[in-house]
FIVEXFI-554400 format. One line per 10 residues: number of its first residue (from 1); their letters; for each residue x, y, z of C-alpha. Coordinates in steps of 0.001 Angstrom, whole numbers, plus 500000, padded with zeros to 6 digits. Layout:
// residues N
NUM) a) X Y Z  ...;
END
This chain:
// residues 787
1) xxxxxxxxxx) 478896 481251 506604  475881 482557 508581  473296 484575 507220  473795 487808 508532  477555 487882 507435  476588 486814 504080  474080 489750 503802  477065 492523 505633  478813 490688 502605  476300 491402 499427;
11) xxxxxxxxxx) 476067 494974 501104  479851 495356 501272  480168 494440 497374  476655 495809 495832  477568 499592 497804  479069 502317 495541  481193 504386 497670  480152 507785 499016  481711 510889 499888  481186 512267 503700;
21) xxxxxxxxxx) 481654 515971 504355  481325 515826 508471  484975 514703 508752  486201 517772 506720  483342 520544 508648  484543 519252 512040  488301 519743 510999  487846 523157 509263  485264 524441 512226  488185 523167 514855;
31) xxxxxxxxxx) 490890 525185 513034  488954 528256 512856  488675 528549 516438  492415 527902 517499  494428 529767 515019  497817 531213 516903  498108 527599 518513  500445 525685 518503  499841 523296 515275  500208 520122 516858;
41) xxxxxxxxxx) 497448 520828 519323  495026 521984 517020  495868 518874 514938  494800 517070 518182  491497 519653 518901  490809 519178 515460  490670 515163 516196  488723 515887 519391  485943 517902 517611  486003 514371 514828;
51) xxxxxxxxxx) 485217 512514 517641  483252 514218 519312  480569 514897 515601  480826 512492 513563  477607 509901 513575  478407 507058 515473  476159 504667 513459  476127 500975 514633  474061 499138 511239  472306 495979 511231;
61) xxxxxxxxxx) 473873 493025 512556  477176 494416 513331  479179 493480 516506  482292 495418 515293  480984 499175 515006  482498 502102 513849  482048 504079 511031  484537 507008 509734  481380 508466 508259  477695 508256 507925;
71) xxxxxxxxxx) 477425 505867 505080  478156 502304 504781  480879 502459 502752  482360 506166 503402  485173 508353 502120  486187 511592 502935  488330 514544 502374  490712 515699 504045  491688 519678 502980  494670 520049 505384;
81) xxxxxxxxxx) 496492 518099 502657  494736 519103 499296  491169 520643 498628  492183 521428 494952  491674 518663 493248  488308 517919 495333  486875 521309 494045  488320 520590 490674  486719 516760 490451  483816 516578 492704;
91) xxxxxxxxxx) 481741 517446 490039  482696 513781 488053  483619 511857 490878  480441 509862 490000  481517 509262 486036  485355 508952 486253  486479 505921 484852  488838 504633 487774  487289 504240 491598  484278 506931 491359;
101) xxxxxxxxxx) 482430 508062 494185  478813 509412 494887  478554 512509 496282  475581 514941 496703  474985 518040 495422  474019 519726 499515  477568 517733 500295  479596 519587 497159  477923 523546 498563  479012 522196 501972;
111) xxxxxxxxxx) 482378 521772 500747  482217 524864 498615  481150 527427 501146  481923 526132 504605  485367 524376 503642  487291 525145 501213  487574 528754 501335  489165 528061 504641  492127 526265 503552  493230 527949 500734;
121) xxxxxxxxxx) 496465 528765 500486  497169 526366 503826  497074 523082 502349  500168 520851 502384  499582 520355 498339  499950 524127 498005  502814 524786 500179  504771 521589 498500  503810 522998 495081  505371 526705 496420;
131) xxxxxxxxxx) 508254 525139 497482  509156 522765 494639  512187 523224 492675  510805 524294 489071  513542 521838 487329  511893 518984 489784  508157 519863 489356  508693 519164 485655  509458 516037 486091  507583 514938 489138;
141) xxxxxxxxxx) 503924 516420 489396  501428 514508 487595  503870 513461 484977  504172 509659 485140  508059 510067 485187  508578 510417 489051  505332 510601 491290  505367 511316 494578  501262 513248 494447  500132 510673 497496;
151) xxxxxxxxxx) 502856 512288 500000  501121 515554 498809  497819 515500 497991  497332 513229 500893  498450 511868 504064  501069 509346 504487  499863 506499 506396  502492 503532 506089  502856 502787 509932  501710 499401 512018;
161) xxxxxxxxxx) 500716 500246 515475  502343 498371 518530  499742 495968 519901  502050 494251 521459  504043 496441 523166  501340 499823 523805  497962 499369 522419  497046 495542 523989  499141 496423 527298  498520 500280 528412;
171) xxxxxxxxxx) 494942 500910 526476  494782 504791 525792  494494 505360 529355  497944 504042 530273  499478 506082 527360  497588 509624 528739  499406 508252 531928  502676 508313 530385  502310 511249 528514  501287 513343 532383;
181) xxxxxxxxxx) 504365 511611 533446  506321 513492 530882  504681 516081 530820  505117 516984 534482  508919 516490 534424  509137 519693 531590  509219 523289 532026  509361 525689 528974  512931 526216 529764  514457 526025 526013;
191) xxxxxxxxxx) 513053 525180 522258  513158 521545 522753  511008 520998 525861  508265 523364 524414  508303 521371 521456  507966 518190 523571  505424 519816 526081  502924 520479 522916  503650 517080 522070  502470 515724 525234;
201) xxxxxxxxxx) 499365 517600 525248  498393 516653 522271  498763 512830 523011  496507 513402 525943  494034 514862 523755  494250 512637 520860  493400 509801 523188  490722 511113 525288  489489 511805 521494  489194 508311 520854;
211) xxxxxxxxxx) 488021 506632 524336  485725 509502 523675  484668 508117 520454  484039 504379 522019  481953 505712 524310  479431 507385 522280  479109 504079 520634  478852 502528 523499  475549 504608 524372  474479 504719 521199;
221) xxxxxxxxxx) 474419 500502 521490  472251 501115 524840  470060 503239 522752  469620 500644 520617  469491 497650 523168  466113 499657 524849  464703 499706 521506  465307 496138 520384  462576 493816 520413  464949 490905 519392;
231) xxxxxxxxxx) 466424 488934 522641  469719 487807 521125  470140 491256 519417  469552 493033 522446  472650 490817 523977  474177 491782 521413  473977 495412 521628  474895 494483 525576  477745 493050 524775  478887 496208 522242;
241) xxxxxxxxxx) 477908 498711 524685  480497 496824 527713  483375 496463 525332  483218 499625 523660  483299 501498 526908  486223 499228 527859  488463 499729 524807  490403 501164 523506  490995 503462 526885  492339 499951 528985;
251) xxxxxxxxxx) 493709 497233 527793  491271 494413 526340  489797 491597 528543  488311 489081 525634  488945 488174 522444  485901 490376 521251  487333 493589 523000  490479 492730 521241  488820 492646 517832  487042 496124 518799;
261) xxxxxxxxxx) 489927 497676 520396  491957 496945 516394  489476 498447 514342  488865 501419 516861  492864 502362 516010  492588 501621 512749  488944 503729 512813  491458 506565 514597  493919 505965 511731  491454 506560 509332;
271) xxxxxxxxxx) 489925 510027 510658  493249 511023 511588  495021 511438 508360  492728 509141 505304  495826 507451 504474  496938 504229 502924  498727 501772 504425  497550 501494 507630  499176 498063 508299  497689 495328 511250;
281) xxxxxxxxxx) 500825 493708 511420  501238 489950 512913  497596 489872 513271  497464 486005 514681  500997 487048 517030  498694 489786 519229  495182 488509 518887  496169 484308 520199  496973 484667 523695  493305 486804 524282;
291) xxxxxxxxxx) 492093 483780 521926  493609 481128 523709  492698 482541 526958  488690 482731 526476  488849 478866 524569  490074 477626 527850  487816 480050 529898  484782 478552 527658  483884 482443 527263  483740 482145 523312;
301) xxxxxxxxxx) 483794 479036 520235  486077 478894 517571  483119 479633 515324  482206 482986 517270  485949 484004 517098  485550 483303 513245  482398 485417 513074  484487 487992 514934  487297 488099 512957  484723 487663 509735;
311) xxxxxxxxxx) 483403 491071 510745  486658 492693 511144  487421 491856 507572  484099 493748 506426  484663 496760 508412  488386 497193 506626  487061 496525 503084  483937 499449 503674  485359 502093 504265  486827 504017 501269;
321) xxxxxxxxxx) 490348 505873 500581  489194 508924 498777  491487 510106 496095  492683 512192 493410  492111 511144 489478  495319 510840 489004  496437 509146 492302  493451 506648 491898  495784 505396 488246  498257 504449 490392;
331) xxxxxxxxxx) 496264 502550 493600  493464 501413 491709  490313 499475 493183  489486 501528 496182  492235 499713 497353  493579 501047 501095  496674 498553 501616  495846 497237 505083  497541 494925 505268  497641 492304 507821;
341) xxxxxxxxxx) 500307 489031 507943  500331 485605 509545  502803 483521 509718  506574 482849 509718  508688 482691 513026  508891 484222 515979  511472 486420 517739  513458 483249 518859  513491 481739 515991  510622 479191 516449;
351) xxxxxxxxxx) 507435 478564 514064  504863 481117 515148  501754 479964 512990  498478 479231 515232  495125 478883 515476  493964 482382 514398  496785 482183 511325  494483 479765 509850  491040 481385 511021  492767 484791 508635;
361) xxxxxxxxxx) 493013 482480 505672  489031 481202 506067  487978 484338 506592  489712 485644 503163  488176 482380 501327  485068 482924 502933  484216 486632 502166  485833 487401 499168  486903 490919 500456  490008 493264 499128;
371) xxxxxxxxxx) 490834 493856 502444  492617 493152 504098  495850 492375 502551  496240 489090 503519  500561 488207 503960  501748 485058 505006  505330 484280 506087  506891 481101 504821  509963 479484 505971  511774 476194 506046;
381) xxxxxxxxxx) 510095 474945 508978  506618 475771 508531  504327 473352 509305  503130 471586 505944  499809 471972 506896  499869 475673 506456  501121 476216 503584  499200 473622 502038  496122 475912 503378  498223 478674 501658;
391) xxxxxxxxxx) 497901 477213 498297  494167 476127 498812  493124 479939 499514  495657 480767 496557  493753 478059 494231  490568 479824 494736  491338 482442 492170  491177 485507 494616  495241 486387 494505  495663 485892 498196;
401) xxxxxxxxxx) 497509 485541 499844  500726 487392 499137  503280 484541 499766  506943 486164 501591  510464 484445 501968  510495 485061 505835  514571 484725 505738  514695 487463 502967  511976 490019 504738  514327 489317 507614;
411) xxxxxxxxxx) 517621 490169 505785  516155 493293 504200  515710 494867 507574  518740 494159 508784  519971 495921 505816  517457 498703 506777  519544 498941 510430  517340 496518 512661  518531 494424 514895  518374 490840 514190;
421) xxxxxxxxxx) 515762 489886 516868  513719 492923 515608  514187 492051 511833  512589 488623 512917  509740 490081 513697  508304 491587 511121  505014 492158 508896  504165 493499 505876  503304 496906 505299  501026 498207 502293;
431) xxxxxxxxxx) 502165 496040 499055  504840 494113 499913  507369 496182 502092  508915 494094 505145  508242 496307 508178  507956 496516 511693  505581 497844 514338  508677 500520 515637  509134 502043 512191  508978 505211 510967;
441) xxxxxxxxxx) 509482 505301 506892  507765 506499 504199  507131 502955 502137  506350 504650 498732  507835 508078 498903  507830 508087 495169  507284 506293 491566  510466 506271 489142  509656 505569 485478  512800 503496 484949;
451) xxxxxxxxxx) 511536 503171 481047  511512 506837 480561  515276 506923 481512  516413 504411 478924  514062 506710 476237  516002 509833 477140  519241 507886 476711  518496 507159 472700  516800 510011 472059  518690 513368 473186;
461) xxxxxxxxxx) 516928 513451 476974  513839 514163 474851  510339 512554 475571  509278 511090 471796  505458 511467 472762  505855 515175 473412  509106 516185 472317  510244 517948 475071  513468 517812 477162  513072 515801 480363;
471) xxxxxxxxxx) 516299 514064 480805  519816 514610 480295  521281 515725 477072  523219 513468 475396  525969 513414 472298  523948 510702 470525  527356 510340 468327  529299 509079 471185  526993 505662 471874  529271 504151 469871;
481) xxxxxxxxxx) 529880 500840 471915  527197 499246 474130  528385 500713 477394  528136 503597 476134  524425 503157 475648  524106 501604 479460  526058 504531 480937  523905 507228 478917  520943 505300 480714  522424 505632 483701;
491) xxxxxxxxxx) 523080 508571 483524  519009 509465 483024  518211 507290 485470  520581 508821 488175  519199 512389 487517  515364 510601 488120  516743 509583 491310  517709 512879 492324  514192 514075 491294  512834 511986 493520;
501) xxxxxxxxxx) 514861 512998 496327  514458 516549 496220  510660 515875 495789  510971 513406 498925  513003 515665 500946  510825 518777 500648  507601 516837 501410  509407 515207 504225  510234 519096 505313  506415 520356 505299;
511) xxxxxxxxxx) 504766 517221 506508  507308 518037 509734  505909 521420 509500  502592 521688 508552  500839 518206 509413  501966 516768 512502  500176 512963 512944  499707 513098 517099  497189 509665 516781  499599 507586 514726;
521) xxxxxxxxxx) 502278 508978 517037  500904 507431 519944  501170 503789 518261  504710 503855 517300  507510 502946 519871  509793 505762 520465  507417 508509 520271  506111 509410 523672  509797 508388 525004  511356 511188 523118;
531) xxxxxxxxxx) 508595 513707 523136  508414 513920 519346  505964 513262 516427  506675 510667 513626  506997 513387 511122  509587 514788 513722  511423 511416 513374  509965 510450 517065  509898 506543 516002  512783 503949 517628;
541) xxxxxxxxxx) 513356 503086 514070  513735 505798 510918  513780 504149 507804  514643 505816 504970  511957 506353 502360  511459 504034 499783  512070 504955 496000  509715 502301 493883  511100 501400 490204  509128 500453 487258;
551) xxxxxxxxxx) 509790 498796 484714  512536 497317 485227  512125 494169 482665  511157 496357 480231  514634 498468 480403  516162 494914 480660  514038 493446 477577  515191 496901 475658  519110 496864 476405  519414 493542 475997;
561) xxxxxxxxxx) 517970 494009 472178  519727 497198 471704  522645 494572 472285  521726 492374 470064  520772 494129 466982  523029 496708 467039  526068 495852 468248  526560 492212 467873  524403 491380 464915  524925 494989 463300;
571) xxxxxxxxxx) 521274 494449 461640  520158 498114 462538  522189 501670 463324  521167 503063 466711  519688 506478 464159  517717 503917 462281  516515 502120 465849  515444 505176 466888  513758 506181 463721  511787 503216 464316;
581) xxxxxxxxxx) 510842 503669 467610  509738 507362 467030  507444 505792 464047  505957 503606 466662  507282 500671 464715  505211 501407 461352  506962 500854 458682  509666 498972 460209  507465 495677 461235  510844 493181 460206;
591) xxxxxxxxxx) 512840 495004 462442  509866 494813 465243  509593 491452 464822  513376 490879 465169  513205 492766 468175  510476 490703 469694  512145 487309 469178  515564 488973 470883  515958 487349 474371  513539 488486 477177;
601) xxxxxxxxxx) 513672 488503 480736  511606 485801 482482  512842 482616 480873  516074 481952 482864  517976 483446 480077  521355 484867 481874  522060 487101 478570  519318 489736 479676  518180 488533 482766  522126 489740 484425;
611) xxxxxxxxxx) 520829 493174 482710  517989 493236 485191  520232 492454 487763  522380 494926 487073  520026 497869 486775  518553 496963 490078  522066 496886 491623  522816 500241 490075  519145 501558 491045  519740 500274 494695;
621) xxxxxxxxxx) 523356 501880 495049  522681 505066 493446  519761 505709 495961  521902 504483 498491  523925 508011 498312  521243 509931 499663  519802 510439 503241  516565 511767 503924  515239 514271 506549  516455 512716 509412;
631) xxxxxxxxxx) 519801 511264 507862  518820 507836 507052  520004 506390 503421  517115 505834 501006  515763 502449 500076  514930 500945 496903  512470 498602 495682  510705 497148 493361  507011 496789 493854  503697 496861 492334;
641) xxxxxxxxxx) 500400 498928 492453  498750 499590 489648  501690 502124 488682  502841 500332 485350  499889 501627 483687  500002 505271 483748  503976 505298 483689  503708 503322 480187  501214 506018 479302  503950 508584 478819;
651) xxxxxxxxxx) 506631 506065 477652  506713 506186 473428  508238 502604 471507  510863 500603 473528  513682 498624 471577  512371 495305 473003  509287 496049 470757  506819 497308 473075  504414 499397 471258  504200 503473 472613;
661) xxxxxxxxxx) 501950 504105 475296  501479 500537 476329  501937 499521 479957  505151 498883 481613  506096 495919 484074  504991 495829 487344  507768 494688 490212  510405 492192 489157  507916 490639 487050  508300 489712 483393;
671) xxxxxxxxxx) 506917 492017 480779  503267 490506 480355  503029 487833 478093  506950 487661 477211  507333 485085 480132  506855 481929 477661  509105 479097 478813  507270 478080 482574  506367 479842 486304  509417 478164 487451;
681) xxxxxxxxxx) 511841 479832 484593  510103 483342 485780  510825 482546 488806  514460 482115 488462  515185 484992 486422  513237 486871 489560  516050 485379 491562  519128 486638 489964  518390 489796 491477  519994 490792 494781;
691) xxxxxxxxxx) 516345 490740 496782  517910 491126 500577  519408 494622 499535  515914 496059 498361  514447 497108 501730  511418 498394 500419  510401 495220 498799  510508 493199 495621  507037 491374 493541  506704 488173 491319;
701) xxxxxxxxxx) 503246 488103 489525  502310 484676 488146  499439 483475 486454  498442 480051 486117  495467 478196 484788  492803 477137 487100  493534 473187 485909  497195 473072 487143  496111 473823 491166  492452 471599 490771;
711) xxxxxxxxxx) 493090 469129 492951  495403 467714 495923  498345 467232 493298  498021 470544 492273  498247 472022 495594  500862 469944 496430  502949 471025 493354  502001 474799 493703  503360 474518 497285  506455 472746 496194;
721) xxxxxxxxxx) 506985 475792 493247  506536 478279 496156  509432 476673 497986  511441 476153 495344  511409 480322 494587  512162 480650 498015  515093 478384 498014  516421 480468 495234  516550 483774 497385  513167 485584 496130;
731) xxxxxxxxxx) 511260 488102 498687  507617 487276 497310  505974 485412 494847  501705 486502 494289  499454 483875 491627  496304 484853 490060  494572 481501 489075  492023 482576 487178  491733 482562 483326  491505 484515 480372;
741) xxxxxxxxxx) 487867 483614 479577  486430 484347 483280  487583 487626 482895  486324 488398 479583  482825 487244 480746  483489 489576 483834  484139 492594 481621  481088 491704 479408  478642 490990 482334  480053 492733 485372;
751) xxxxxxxxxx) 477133 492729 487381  477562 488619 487868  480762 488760 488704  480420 491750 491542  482718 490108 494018  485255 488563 491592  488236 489216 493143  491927 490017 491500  495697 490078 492157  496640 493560 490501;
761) xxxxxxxxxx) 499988 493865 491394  500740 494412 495234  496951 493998 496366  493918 492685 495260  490797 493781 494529  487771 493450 492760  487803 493293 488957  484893 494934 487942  486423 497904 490139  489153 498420 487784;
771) xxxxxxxxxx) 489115 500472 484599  489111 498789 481143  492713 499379 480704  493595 498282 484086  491507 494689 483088  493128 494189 479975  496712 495087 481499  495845 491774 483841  494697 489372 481096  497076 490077 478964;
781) xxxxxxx) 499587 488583 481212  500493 485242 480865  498908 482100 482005  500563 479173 483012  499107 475491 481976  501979 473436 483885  504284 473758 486555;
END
């Protein structure tokens, strides 16, 4: 790795995040001076005036350039969606325990006087909190039983623009072509054309924002070129100053303006809405014929393409996703979710793997960055080379790449309504949701606490760390058989569900209201078409949202030793269970322990491992029943963020013996440390569950020792355990090789191990970026010596 990267490196991991105010002045100022317009086009002034401010910085060494702020490594806030908790934090952002920020005290007056004071009353968190059923908001604001705070306390990201079919053919100035096509074809005749004439405009504006943008960086690199002393530097700054006043507005020529050209939209991304999830799809797919093209042209080496692509990586792991206290519990590691896959098979069928598929994976070994997400796509036919290159990047100890079945990604779109050839084609979006680049969908529309629903079934719809009533009530005297125990949990767990739909629904409602997204509009298929924004339902494709379960081997663990000791072995009354359980297990340590050594999920054990199959089927049907804003069904799913740590906050004693307050389980994982038999026993207990009908994705942890993947036989066996999941019908499968002891030194001396990077649940991230709780959650799980 050359020098200079290694130093954008050491900066990248040795910066502490800061907060940026110009994004939020330029967006208040702009809506100041159009109230009474229509609120899509002052969305889309609003963007201009971002543009048009912000510092267009281009730092030492950089060939990419674009900043969404004036610091290295910036975040922002965004009041259109919530200013509350800013005003209410800002003042610890620096100390909190989880993903703190620096921030200034001129930057906190800033926001005090010339921002907030704007907005209140106008924010999307406000108007969703107004509008909130009260019986819902009990349950689902800041409670760890349903969440749903990032679809309204910020924006919802979650899309993957078309490079294929818009971005990489028309450039910005084809698409403000289009949209004047449309637009001259409409009169204000009747409610829909207005609606679709404002949309138009604002299109037009939104993308002279960003060719706009390009080109102040493009003078600010001829600036810098008349200033530099350095001959290859000045090139350099050259070279910047022709692309960026190429791209994004046309179409790019090289494999350098293609490079610019993707983190330009994902730079618009970024100032338009802060959001996670802002996915780069089938990275290698869009980026090989411009790479191909210049190789044969002798324009560029394989190694400049690597430094390239080396420098996209750092400009997607420095800028910062500003966030709530409470939202940063459940994404923690300033962890954005940009995720980008290679791999798999193309629309006919055929291996698509390449050239740049591999130059992803040595950039991810290389740098040692959180972001991008790095997916790869595995299927029968892929070439063994690759996935042998799979498992070297895996044996590093970094928990990438996330490894997908590309048959079952396929199948859950198709169950999703894609078409076949579509389904084929497509990429991962945030943690480990199979997507595709003409998609509209909310990914993670909400958090249910599938543990809390099994608590409220044995004790009275009652919440044993606070007492109160937050389920169902039930006639405790009528669990007399064991189905009547798994119907009283399903019961609670249905009335979560339709928690989280009426939360989902009315945030769907005011995001169509109140926050149109006219940038990320332009990037999904379908859009400019039909004259509508995405949070109009413009895409080709509306998926429904996606409901996210927790917890699910816990609930499985719990009901399969409710089973056990109560109604087959008789050793314990369900009153004297739950006396336990509300005692936290003092006192009744025999009874713990018997409920402990009861069977638990993760060792290929059918008696409780066709419980977790059956809750998921259950979970996946019962969400089934609902439609969302635009009349497509809901989809369920069972991923991981960092999520099973604040849900097991608010969860008291389970029956499995899990002690109160503990964390939960993250995906279709075992419950940490409970896994005992092997990684391939996990693995098929993973498997019994239906995976193709879970649409919004499904996640295996493992953890293995560092020993087992040492040397070729080791990567030859890891790669032979990966298709061996696969084989079995499981969506994903993620490995942290890394031990017990490495981490331990990491929490004791966390300034040597800066850039040690970790799989958390659905993304990775640095280790020393996580709180305490979060570490111990991840070494507690276990670690694999064999195969």
């Amino acid at each position: 790795m050359c020098s200079r990267i290694e130093k954008m490196r050491l900066d990248y991991v040795n910066t502490k995040p800061s907060i940026c105010v110009e994004r939020a002045v330029a967006f208040t100022k702009s809506h100041m001076e159009t109230e009474g317009q229509p609120l899509i086009i002052r969305r889309a002034k609003a963007f201009q005036k971002v543009c048009a401010e912000i510092p267009v910085n281009i730092f030492e060494g950089e060939v990419i350039v674009g900043t969404p702020g004036k610091f290295k490594r910036s975040g922002f806030i965004c009041p259109e969606f919530s200013w509350k908790w800013v005003e209410e934090e800002m003042d610890g952002f620096s100390e909190r325990e989880q993903d703190p920020y620096l921030i200034g005290d001129e930057q906190k007056d800033i926001l005090r006087r010339e921002v907030f004071p704007y907005w209140k009353g106008k924010s999307l968190e406000e108007t969703f909190l107004a509008r909130l059923p009260r019986e819902t908001a009990k349950i689902a604001v800041d409670t760890g039983i349903v969440d749903n705070d990032s679809k309204w306390r910020s924006a919802v990201g979650e899309i993957t623009p078309d490079y294929q079919d818009i971005i990489f053919k028309k450039g910005f100035r084809g698409i403000i072509k289009e949209a004047k096509e449309h637009l001259d074809s409409l009169e204000p005749l009747s409610a829909e054309s207005i609606e679709k004439i404002h949309f138009y405009k604002a299109a037009i504006k939104t993308s002279n924002a960003i060719i706009n943008l390009a080109r102040r960086y493009s003078a600010s690199a001829v600036e810098a070129a008349k200033a530099e002393p350095d001959g290859q530097r000045k090139k350099e700054l050259l070279d910047i100053a022709f692309a960026c006043a190429n791209v994004p507005e046309n179409p790019p020529q090289s494999f350098h303006e293609a490079v610019q050209t993707v983190w330009f939209v994902q730079l618009g991304e970024i100032l338009s809405e802060n959001s996670l999830a802002l996915n780069l799809g089938r990275f290698d797919q869009y980026m090989y014929p411009l790479y191909e093209r210049d190789i044969r042209a002798g324009k560029i080496t394989r190694e400049k393409a690597q430094e390239l692509i080396n420098m996209l990586w750092l400009k997607l792991s420095e800028w910062v996703w500003a966030i709530s206290k409470n939202t940063s519990q459940y994404f923690a590691g300033y962890n954005a979710f940009q995720n980008l896959t290679v791999g798999g098979r193309k629309r006919d069928g055929s291996d698509a793997t390449n050239e740049i598929s591999y130059m992803c994976i040595e950039a991810t070994q290389m740098l040692k960055t959180h972001q991008p997400g790095l997916s790869v796509r595995i299927h029968r036919d892929c070439p063994k080379e690759f996935l042998v290159k799979v498992c070297s990047l895996i044996s590093k100890g970094m928990g990438f790449p996330a490894v997908h079945n590309d048959d079952v990604g396929a199948k859950m779109l198709i169950e999703a309504g894609l078409s076949p050839e579509d389904a084929m084609d497509w990429s991962n979006c945030g943690c480990v949701v199979p997507h595709f680049r003409k998609i509209g969908e909310w990914t993670a529309a909400a958090n249910i606490n599938l543990a809390a629903a099994l608590e409220y079934a044995l004790n009275d719809g009652k919440s044993r760390i606070t007492g109160e009533i937050m389920g169902v009530r039930e006639d405790m005297s009528l669990l007399s058989r064991f189905e009547d125990v798994k119907q009283a949990y399903f019961r609670q767990l249905s009335n979560l569900i339709k928690h989280s739909v009426i939360a989902t629904l009315v945030a769907q409602q005011i995001h169509g209201e109140i926050v149109p997204r006219p940038f990320l509009s332009l990037l999904v298929d379908g859009c400019i078409q039909s004259g509508k924004d995405l949070s109009r339902g413009g895409a080709r494709y509306n998926v429904g949202p996606v409901l996210t379960g927790i917890g699910v081997a816990d609930v499985a663990n719990s009901l399969a030793a409710v089973r056990r000791l109560v109604f087959e072995k008789q050793a314990v009354s369900l009153e004297e269970l739950n006396e336990a359980l509300d005692a936290n297990w003092q006192g009744h340590e025999q009874l713990r322990k018997a409920a402990v050594e009861c069977p638990k999920y993760g060792n290929d054990i059918d008696y409780v491992d066709n419980m977790a199959a059956e809750i998921a089927e259950f979970y996946n049907r019962e969400i089934k029943k609902y439609r969302d804003f635009f009349g497509s069904p809901f989809n369920s799913a069972f991923m991981g963020i960092s999520n099973y740590v604040p849900t097991g906050k608010v969860v008291g004693a389970l029956p499995d013996g899990r002690l109160s307050k503990t964390p939960l389980t993250e995906g279709v994982s075992p419950h940490a440390g409970t896994d005992v038999t092997s990684p391939t026993a996990a693995m098929r207990s993973a498997s019994k569950i239906d995976h193709n009908v879970h649409s919004g994705g499904t996640l295996l942890n493992v953890k293995l020792s560092p020993d087992i993947v040492r040397d070729e036989t080791g990567i030859s066996n890891m790669a032979a355990l990966i298709r061996g999941c696969f084989s079995l019908g499981a969506f994903h499968v993620q490995f942290n090789v890394i031990s017990a002891e490495t981490l331990r030194k990491a929490q004791s001396d966390p300034e040597s191990h800066r850039d040690l990077l970790v799989r958390v649940a659905g993304y990775s991230t640095q280790f020393i970026n996580l709180s305490r709780e979060m570490q111990d959650a991840i070494i507690e799980r276990t670690t694999y010596d064999t195969v």
